[in-house]
C-alpha positions as a Python dict, from the first residue, in 0.01 Angstrom:
ca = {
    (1, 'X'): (0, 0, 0),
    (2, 'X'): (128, 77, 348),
    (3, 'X'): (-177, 191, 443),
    (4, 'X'): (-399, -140, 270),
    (5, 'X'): (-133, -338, 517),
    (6, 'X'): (-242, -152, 792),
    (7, 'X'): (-612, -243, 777),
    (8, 'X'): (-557, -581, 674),
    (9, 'X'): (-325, -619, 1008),
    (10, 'X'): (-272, -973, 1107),
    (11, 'X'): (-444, -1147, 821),
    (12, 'X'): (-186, -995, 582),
    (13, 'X'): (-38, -1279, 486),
    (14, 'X'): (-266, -1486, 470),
    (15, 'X'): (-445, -1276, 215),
    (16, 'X'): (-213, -1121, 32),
    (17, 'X'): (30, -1394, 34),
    (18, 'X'): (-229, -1653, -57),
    (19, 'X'): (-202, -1914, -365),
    (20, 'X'): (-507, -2002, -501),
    (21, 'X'): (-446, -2401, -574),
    (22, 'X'): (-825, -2514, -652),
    (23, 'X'): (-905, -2330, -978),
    (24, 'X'): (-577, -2234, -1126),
    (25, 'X'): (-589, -1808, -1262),
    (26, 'X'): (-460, -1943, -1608),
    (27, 'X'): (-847, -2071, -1630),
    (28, 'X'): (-1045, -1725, -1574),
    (29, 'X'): (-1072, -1427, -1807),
    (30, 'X'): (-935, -1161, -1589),
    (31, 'X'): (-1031, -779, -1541),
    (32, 'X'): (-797, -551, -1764),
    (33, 'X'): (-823, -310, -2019),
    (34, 'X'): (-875, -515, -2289),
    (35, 'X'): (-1172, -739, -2144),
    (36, 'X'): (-1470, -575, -2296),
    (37, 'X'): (-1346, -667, -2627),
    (38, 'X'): (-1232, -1026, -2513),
    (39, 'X'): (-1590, -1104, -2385),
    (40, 'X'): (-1864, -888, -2509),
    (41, 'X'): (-1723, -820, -2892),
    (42, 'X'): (-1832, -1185, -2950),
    (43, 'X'): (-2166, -1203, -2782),
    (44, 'X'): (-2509, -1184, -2921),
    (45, 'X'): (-2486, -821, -2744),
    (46, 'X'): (-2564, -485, -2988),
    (47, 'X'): (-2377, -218, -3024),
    (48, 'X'): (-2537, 28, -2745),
    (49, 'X'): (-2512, -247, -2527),
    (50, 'X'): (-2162, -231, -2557),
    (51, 'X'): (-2148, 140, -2536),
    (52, 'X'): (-2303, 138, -2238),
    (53, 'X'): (-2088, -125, -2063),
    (54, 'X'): (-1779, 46, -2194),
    (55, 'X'): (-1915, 375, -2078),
    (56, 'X'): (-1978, 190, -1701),
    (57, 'X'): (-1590, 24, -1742),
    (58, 'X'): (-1446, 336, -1811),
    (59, 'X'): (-1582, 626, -1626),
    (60, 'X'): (-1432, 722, -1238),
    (61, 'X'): (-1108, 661, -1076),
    (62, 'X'): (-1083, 276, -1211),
    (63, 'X'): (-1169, 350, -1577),
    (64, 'X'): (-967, 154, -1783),
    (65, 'X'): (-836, -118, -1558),
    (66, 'X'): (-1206, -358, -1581),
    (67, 'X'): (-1298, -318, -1227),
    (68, 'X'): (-1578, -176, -1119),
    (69, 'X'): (-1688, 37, -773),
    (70, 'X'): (-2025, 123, -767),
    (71, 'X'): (-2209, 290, -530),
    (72, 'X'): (-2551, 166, -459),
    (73, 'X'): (-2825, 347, -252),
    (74, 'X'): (-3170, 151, -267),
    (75, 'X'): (-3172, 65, 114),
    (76, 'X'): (-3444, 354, 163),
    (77, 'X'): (-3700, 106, 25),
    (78, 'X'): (-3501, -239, 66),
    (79, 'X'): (-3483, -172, 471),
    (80, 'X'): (-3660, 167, 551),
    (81, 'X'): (-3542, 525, 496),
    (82, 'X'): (-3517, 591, 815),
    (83, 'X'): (-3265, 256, 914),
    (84, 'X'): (-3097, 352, 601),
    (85, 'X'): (-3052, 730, 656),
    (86, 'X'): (-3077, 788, 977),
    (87, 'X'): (-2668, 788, 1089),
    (88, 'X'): (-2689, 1054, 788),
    (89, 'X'): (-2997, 1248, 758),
    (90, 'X'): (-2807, 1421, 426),
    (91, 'X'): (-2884, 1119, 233),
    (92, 'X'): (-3280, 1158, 201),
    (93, 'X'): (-3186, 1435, -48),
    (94, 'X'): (-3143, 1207, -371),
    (95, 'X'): (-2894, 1480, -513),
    (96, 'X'): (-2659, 1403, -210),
    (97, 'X'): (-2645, 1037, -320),
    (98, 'X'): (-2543, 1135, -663),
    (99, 'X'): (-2287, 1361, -532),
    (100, 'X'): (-2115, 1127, -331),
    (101, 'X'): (-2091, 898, -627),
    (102, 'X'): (-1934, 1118, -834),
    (103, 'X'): (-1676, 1301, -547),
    (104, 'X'): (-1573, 925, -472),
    (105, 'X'): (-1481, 873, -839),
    (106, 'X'): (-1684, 556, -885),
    (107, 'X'): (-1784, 380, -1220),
    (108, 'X'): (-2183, 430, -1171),
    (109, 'X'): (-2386, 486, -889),
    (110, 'X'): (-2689, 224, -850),
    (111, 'X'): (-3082, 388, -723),
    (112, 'X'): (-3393, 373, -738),
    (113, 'X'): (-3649, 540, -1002),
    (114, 'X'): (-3661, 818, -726),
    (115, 'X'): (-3368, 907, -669),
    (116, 'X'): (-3229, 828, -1028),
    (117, 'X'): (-3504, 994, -1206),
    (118, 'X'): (-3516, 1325, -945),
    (119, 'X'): (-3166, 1443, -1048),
    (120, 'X'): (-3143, 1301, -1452),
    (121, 'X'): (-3144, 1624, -1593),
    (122, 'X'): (-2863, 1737, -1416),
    (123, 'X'): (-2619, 1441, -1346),
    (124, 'X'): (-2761, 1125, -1608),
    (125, 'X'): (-2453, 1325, -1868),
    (126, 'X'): (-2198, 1287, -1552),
    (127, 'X'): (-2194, 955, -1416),
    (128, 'X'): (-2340, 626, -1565),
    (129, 'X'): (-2679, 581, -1364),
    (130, 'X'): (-2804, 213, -1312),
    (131, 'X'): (-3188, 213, -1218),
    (132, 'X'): (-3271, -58, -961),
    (133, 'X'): (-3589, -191, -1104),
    (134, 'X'): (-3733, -392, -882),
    (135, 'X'): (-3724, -394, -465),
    (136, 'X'): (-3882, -588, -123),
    (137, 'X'): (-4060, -341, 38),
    (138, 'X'): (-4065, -408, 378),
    (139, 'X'): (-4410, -213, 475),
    (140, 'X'): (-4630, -541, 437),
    (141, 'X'): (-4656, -713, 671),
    (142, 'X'): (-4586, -1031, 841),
    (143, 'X'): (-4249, -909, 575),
    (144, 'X'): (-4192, -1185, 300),
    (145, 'X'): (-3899, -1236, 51),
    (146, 'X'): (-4025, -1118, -247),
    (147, 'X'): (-3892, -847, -548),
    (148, 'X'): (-4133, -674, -748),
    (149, 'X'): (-4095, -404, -1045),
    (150, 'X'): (-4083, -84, -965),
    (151, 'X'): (-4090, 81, -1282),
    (152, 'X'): (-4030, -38, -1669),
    (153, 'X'): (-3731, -57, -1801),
    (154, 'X'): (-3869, 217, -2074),
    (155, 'X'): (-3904, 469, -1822),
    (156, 'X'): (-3485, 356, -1748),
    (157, 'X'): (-3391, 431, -2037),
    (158, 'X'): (-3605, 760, -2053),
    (159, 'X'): (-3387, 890, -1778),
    (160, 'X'): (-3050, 841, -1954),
    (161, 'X'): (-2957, 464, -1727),
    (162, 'X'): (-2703, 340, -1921),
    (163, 'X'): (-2791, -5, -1723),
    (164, 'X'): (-3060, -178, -1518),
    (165, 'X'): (-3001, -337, -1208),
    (166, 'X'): (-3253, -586, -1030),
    (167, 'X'): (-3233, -872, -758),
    (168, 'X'): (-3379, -1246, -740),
    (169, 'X'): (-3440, -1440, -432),
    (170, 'X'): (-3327, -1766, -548),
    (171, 'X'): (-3424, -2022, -290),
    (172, 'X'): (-3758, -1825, -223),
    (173, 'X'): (-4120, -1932, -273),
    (174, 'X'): (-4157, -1654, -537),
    (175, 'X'): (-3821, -1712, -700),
    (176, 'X'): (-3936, -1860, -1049),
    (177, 'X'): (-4144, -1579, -1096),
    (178, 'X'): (-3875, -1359, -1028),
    (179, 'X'): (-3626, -1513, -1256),
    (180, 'X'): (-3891, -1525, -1596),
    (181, 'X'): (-3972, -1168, -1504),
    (182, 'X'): (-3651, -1043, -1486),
    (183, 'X'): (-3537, -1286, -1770),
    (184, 'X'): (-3757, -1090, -2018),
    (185, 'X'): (-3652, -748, -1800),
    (186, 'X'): (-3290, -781, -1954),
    (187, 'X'): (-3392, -912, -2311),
    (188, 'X'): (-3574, -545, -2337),
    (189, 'X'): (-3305, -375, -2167),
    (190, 'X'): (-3039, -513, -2384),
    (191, 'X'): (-3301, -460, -2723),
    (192, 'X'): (-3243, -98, -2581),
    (193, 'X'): (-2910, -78, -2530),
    (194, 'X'): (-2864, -113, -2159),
    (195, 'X'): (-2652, -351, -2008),
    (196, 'X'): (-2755, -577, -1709),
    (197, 'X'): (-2664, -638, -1354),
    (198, 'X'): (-2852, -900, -1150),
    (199, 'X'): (-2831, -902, -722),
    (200, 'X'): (-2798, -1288, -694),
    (201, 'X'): (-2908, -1339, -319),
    (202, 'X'): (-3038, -1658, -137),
    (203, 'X'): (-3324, -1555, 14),
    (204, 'X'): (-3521, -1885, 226),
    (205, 'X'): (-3571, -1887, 616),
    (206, 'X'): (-3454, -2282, 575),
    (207, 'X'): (-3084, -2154, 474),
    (208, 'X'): (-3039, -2069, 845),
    (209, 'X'): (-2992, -2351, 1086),
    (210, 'X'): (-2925, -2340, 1435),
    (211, 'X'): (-2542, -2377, 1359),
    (212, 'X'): (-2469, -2199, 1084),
    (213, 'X'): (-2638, -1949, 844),
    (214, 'X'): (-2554, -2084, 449),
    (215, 'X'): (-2722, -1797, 286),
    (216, 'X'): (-2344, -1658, 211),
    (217, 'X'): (-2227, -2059, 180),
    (218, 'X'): (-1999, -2041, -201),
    (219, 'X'): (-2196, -2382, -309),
    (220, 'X'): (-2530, -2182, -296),
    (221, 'X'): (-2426, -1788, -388),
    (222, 'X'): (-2230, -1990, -691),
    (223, 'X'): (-2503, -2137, -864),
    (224, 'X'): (-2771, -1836, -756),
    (225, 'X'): (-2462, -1650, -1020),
    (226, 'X'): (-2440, -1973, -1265),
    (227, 'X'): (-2833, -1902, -1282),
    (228, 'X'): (-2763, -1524, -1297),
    (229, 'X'): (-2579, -1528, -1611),
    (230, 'X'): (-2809, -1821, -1775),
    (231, 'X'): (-3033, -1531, -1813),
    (232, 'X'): (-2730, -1310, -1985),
    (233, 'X'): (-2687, -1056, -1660),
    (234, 'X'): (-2380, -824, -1746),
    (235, 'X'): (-2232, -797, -1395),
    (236, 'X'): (-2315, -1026, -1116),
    (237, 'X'): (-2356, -883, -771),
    (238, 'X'): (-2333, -1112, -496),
    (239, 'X'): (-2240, -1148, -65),
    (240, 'X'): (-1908, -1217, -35),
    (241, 'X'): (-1923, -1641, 81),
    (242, 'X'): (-1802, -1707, 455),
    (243, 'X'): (-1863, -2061, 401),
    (244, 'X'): (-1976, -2349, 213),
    (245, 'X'): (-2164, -2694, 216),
    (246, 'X'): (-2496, -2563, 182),
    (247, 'X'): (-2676, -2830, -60),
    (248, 'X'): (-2469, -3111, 155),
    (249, 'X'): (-2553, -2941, 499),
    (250, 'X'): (-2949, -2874, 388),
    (251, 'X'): (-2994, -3214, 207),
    (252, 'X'): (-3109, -3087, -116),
    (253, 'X'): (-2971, -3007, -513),
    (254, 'X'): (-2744, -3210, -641),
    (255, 'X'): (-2305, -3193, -624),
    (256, 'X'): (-2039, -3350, -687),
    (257, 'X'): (-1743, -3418, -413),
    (258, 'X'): (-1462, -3216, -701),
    (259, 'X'): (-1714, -2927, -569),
    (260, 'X'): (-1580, -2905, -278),
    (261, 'X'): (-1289, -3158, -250),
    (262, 'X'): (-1111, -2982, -587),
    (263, 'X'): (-1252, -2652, -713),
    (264, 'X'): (-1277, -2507, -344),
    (265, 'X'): (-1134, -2468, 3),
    (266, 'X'): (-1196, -2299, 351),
    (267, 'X'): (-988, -2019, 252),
    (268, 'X'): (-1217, -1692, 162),
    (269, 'X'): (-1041, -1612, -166),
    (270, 'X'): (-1072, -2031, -281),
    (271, 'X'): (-1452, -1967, -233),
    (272, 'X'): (-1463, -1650, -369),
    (273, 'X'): (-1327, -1817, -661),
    (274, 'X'): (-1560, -2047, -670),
    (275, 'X'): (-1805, -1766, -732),
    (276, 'X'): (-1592, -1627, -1004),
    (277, 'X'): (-1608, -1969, -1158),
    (278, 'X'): (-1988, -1985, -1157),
    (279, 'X'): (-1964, -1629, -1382),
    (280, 'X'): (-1832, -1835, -1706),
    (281, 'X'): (-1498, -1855, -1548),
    (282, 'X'): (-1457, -1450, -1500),
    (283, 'X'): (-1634, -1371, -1837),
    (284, 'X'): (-1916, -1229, -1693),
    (285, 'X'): (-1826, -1003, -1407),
    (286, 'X'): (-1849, -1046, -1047),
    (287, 'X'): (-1901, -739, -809),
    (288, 'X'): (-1924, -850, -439),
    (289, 'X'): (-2120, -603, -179),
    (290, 'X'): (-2018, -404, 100),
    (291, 'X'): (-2247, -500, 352),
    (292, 'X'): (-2376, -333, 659),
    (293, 'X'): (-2174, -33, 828),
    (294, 'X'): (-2019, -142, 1158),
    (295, 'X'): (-1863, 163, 1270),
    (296, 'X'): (-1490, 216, 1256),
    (297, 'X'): (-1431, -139, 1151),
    (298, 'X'): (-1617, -78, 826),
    (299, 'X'): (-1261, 40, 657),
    (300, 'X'): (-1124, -312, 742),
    (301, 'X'): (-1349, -488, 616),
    (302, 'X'): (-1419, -309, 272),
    (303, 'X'): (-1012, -371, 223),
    (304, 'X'): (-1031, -699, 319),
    (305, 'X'): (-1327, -776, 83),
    (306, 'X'): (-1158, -568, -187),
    (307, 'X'): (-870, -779, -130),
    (308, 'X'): (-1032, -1108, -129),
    (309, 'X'): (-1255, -1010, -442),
    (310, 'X'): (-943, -880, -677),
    (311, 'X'): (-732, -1197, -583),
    (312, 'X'): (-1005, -1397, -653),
    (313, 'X'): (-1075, -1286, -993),
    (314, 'X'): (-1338, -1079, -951),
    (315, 'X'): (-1436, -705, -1099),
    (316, 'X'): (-1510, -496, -795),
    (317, 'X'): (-1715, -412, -479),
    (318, 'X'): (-2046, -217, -481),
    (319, 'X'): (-2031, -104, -133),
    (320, 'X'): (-2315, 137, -18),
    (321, 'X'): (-2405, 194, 325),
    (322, 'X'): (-2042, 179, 499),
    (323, 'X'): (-2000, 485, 294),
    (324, 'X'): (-2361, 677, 250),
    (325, 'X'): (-2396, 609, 677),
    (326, 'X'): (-2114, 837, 777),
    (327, 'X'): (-1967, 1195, 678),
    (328, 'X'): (-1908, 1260, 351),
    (329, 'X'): (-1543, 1306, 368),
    (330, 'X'): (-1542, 961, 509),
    (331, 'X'): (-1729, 804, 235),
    (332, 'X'): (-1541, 931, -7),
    (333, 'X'): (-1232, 841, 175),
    (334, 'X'): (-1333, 476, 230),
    (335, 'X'): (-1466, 488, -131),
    (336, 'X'): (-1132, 562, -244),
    (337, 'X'): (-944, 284, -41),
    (338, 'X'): (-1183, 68, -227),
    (339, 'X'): (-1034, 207, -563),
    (340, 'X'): (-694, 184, -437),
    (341, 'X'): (-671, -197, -385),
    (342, 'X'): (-800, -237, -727),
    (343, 'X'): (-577, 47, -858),
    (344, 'X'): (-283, -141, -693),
    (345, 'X'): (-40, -325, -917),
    (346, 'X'): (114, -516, -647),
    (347, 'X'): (-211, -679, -484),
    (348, 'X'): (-257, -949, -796),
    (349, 'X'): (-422, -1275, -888),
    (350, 'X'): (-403, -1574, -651),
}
């Protein structure tokens, strides 16, 4: 704990001291042992999907507790190898990805068919592998915000994924063809047993103004997740929000003042919540992301997120390139502060 209270520094308090007074924690279903069989016993979900999820929930150094910290390498096609590997050269060698997953104690680690199908034979038993299905390559060019499918979610299951991860650009010009392909994506992948986790990013050059940049706003990322479970996603992954008013702000959608008036607030963990609210109230998980490696500030701000996340009622970070773009003893090390904040008794619900 001393060492969580070192990185948070001045903003201590005001995180870990924090009372959440928009959405009260007596609403949300919380992360624990028991929330597999709270949610997911009495869902239309079979009984390999549910094997699979419990297998993701309990595997690494948070098994048992319902959060999740997944490490997720699929910036080698999402950005360029060379962007994404290039502080670590190690990390072109798909068995090296693996590795660090499993050293770093985390739940799964997230890839692509690559990577994922590469090393099956000899780590698909060891660690629960999610297959990223589908990807923006960012060869074509002028570059354009799309996701297309990589593979089928037969050949994921063929390599032992005990899940299938993909992302839709909501906001996009090719976003409703992303959501009915990925829609019938997870119906297969759930007729197979595999549960589902859905990147719910804002993706639309008209997000960004001139003053601020609502891609990450908590009005927008919350109903990108609202959508994201409509279409019965597992696990939500989504940007941690840094602000809000997007629809107000961009003149479009429609809201309610209680939106942001009641059931949010300026403070990060209030729209964080908000977030968590959009998953069903906390029934369906919410995993936040990393983001990009900064150098030695990275550890800060994985707490911090970590921090926010857990007191917000979410289920975890998937944090990827703060800990695949430096040594691996310092991957694993900031991979394990991750665990720690969830591990942490202490740190609870706002």
């Amino acid at each position: 704990m001393d060492k969580i209270k070192t990185y948070l520094k001045d903003q201590e308090e005001y995180l870990l001291g924090h009372t959440c007074k928009s959405i009260d924690k007596s609403r949300l279903t919380l992360p624990g042992p028991e929330y597999l069989e709270k949610v997911f016993v009495n869902s239309d979900r079979n009984l390999q999907v549910l094997n699979s999820l419990s297998r993701l929930y309990n595997s690494g150094n948070l098994a048992g507790t319902g959060y999740l910290s997944i490490l997720p390498v699929d910036q080698g096609i999402e950005h360029s190898a060379g962007s994404a590997f290039g502080p670590n050269p190690d990390y072109f060698d798909p068995e090296n990805i693996v590795e660090l997953a499993l050293e770093a104690g985390c739940n799964g680690v997230a890839s692509t068919f690559g990577v994922l199908g590469l090393t099956a034979r000899k780590y698909a038993h060891k660690i629960p592998y999610i297959v990223k299905i589908n990807h923006n390559e960012l060869l074509t060019y002028p570059n354009k915000f799309d996701q297309v499918l990589f593979g089928t979610v037969k050949e994921a299951w063929n390599l032992g994924a005990c899940a299938v991860g993909a992302t839709i650009y909501f906001g996009s010009e090719e976003s409703i063809r992303q959501l009915k392909e990925i829609a019938e994506v997870f119906v297969y992948a759930h007729e197979l047993g595999m549960a589902t986790i859905l990147w719910c990013y804002m993706r639309n050059s008209a997000f960004k103004t001139k003053e601020q940049d609502f891609h990450t706003a908590a009005d927008l990322t919350g109903q990108a997740n609202h959508l994201g479970v409509t279409i019965q996603a597992d696990i939500i992954k989504q940007k941690l929000p840094n602000t809000n008013g997007g629809f107000t702000a961009l003149h479009f959608g429609k809201t309610s003042k209680e939106m942001y008036e009641d059931l949010s607030s300026p403070h990060p963990i209030d729209l964080c919540r908000f977030q968590v609210a959009n998953c069903y109230m906390g029934k369906v998980g919410l995993i936040n992301s990393g983001g990009a490696s900064s150098g030695q500030s990275d550890f800060e701000e994985v707490i911090k997120t970590a921090v926010i996340n857990k007191r917000a009622g979410g289920s975890g970070l998937i944090c990827g390139r703060k800990a695949f773009q430096r040594p691996r003893k310092e991957g694993v090390e900031l991979l394990h502060l991750i665990q720690a904040v969830y591990n942490n008794e202490s740190i609870t619900i706002a």
